[in-house]
N, C-alpha and C positions, 0 to 999 in steps of 0.2 A: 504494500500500500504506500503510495508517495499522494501528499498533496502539498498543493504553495495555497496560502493566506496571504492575500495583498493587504499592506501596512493598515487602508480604513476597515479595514475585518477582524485585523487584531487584536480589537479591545472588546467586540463581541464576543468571540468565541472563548478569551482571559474569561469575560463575565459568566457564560456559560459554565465554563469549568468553576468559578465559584461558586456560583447558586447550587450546583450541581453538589460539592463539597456539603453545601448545609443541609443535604437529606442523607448519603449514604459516605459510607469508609471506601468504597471502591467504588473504580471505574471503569465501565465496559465501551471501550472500543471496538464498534461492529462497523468497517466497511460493507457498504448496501448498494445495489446497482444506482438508486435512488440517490445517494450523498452518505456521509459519515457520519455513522447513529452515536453520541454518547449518552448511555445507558445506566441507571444508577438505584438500587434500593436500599431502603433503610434497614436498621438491623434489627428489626424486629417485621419486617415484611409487610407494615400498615401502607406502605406510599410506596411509588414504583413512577420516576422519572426519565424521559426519552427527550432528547434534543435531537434530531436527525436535519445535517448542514445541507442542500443540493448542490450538486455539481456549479450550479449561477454563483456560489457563497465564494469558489475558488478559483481562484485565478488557471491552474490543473489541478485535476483529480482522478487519478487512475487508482480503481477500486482495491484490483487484484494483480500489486505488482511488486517484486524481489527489488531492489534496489540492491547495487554491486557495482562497486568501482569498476570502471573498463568492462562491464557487463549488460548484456540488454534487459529488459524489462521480460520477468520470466511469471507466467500464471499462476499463480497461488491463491486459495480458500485464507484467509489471514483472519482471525478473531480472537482477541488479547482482552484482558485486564489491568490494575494500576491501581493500586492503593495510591488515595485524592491526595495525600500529602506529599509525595511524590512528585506529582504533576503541579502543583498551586503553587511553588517556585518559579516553574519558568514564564508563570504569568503573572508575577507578583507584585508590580507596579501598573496596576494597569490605567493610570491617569496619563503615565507615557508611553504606553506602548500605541496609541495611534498618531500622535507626533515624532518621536523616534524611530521607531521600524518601518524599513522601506517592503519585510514581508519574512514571513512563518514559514518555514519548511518544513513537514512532518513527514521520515518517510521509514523503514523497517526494513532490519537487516535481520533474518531469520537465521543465520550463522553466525553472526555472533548474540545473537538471543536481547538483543537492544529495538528500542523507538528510539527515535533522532529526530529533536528538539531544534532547529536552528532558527535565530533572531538575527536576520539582518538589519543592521542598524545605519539610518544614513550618514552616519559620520568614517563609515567603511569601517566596525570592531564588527561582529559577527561569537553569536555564543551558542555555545552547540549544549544542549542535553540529553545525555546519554540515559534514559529510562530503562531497566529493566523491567518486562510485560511476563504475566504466566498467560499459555493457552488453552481456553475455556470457551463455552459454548453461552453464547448472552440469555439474559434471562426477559421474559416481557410478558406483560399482562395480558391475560387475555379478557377484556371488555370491551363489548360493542356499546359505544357509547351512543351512536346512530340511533339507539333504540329506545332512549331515556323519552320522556314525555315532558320532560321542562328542562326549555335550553334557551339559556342567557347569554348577551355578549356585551361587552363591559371594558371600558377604559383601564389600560390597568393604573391610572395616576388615582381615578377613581376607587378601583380597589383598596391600594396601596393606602389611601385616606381614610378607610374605614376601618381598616387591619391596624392601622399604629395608633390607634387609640387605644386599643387593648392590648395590656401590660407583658412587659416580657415574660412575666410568669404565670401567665395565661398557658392552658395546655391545651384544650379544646375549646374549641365554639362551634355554637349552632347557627346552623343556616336556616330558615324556613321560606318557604314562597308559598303565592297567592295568586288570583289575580291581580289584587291590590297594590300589591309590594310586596319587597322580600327585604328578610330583617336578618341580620347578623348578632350573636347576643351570648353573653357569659354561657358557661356551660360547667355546673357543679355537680360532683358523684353526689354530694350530702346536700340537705338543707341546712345551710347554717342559721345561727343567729341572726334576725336581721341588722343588729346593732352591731352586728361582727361583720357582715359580710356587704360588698359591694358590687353590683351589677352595672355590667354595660351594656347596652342593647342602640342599636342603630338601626335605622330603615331608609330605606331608598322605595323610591317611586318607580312607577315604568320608565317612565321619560327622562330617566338617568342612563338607561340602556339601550344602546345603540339595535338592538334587537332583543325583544321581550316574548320569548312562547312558555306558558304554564300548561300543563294540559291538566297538570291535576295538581292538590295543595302537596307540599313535600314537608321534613321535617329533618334534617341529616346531621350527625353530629361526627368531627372532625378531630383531628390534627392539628395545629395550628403553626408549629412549627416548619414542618414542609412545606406549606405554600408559603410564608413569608420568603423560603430559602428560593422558592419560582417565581414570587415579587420581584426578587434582586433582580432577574434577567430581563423578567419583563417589561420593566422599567426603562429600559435600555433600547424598548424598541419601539416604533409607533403602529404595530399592532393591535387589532383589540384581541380579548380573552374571552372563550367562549367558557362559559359552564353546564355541565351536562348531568343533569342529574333525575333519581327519580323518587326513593322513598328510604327510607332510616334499614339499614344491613346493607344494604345496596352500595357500590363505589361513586362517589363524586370525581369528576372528569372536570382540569381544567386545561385548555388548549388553547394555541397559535398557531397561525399560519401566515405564510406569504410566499415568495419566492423564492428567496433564501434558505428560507430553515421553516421545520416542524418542530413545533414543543408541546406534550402533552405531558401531564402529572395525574396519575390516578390515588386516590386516596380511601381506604378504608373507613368507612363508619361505624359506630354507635348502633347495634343492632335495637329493634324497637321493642326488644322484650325485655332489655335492659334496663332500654332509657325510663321503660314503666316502673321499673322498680327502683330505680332509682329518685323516683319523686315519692314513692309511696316509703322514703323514710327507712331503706333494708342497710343500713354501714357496713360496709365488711363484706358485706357478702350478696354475691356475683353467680348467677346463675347459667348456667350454661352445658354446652358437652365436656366429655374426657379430654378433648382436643384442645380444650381454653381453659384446664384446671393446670396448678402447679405441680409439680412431682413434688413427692414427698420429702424425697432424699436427696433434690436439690434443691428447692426450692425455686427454682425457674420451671416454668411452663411449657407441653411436649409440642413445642413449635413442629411443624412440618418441616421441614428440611427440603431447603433447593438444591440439586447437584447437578452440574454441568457434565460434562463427556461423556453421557451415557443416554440412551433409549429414550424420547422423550416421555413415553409411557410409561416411565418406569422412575423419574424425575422426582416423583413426588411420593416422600414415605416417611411413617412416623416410626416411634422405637416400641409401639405396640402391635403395627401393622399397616395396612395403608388406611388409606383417608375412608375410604368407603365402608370399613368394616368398622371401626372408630364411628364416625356417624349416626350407627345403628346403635350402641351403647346409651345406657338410662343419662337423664341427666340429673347431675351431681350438683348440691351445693356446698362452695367450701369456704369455709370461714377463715376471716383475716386476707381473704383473695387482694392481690397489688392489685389496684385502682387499672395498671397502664395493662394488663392481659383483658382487656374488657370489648379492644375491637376482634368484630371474628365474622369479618367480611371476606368469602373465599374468592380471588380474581386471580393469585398467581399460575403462570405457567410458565415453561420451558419447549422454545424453539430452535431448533437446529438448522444447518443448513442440509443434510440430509431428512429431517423429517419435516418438511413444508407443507406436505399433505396432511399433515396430522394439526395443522395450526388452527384450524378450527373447531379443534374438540376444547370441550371447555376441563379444565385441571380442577379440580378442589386442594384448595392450600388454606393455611390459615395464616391470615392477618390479623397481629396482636399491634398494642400501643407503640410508638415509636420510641421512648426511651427510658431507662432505669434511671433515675431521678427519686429523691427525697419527699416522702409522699405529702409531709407538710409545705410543703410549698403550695399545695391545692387551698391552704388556708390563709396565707398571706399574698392576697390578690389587691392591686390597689389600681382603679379602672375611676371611668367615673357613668351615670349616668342621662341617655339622651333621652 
């Protein structure tokens, strides 16, 4: 794989690679006949983000190619990884890198087991970074969002305005729509005190959104972290953002498009047999299947497990058996359950470039909260509200 980024590109795709950085620890590099996927989930499998660049994004872009001194460009299947910390040096100033760089060269030399990083600079210094990639098979969601029954599309400055009102230590928020409007608003496992606690709640009208369909009222509860991390890039572009959603267990979709590049972020929710119980006053304790309870003996919970280089029907397995057999077990409730195992939206799958045919069967995975975090922080919210 070889591509050149011309100097006004390079402070885009820096940006990409950080927003990317604030949902997951790794980075999947998937050359696509399409443009260049980078591909990114979080470590607990709630959100699942794709930026794919088009060939228009680069100056060249040869998908499937050996680069080798004094050699011609030899056919090769290429799909790698990178731990983001890694990678977030060589785009580390990114205030200069579109006045400074005359252009990005990224290209793979599969013999010596490196990506190659080079920053041309117009003052003629030139910096090469040497990446070491492992080879793996990318991982991607499989939701048809096309299918969702309320789909919004939305400014992202607009967004961005509604999100920074609510405190960094905010973990979830709820979305709800209407025909009326649609609100954005605190989101607590517990009923606190109300002398204790504070609520943010914001509404928007239709005629904030550049395109308005409901089909039916929604209710979804979220993440909050990973879209703020798909704010940053959004930000960056003058794009709008579409949202795609449909009812609480269900994934919320938020996307871009243009020329250039596709960016879509999928996000687990709040299933609605929770969120009921959650108002009805249950602390502690989370109802659900085997597959969203904690082991005993670890105390972490039997997440499903993604692996690459294998079968993709075979991709998805738990340490009591697979997902389908797991399913069919009573459901448990278990006390003292962590607050963040509480989403259990299944959308993960694995595609290969040998099983393409298989890309539309749908996977059962489990989607848990995004991070291990201090659970009292759920209680030191300070917002305001509208």
């Amino acid at each position: 794989m070889k591509c050149i980024i011309p100097g006004r590109h390079t402070k885009v795709f820096g940006k990409a690679v950080h927003s990317l950085s604030r949902i997951g620890n790794a980075l999947w590099f998937d050359p696509l006949e399409k443009g260049l996927a980078l591909r990114v989930v979080n470590s607990s499998m709630s959100a699942y983000a794709c930026i794919v660049f088009s060939p228009h994004f680069f100056h060249s872009y040869h998908r499937s190619a050996l680069h080798e001194q004094g050699a011609a460009y030899a056919e090769i299947n290429f799909k790698c990884k990178y731990s983001v910390k890694s990678v977030l040096p060589v785009f580390r100033s990114l205030s200069t890198l579109e006045k400074n760089v005359d252009k990005c060269t990224i290209y793979t030399n599969v013999n010596e087991g490196y990506m190659n990083f080079q920053l041309f600079y117009r003052n003629g210094i030139t910096k090469t970074h040497q990446l070491a990639y492992e080879e793996c098979e990318p991982l991607q969601a499989v939701f048809a969002k096309n299918t969702c029954p309320n789909v919004l599309r939305i400014q992202p400055r607009v967004l961005s305005d509604v999100v920074v009102h609510f405190p960094s230590c905010q973990e979830e928020i709820t979305l709800s729509v209407t025909p009326l409007r649609v609100s954005f608003k605190t989101y607590c496992e517990e009923e606190l005190e109300f002398s204790k606690s504070v609520h943010t709640e914001m509404h928007l009208g239709p005629e904030e959104f550049h395109y308005f369909q409901v089909g039916e009222d929604a209710e979804v509860t979220f993440c909050l972290k990973e879209l703020r991390g798909f704010l940053g890039f959004a930000e960056t572009t003058s794009s709008y953002i579409s949202v795609h959603l449909s009812k609480a267990g269900k994934p919320v979709a938020f996307s871009m498009e243009n020329m250039f590049f596709e960016a879509d972020i999928i996000l687990a929710t709040l299933a609605e047999s929770e969120m009921g119980k959650s108002s009805q006053k249950s602390p502690g304790i989370i109802a659900g299947s085997k597959l969203c309870t904690p082991n005993p003996g670890t105390g972490v919970s039997n997440a499903i497990s993604l692996s690459e280089n294998i079968d993709s029907q075979q991709i998805i397995s738990t340490k009591h058996g697979n997902a389908e057999d797991a399913q069919q077990d009573t459901v448990e409730e278990t006390p003292n359950h962590s607050p963040y195992n509480k989403f259990c939206t299944l959308f993960f799958g694995a595609v290969s470039s040998q099983t393409q045919e298989n890309a539309d069967r749908m996977f059962c995975s489990l989607a848990t909260a995004s991070e291990d975090e201090d659970e009292d922080l759920c209680h030191r919210r300070l917002s305001q509200t509208f």
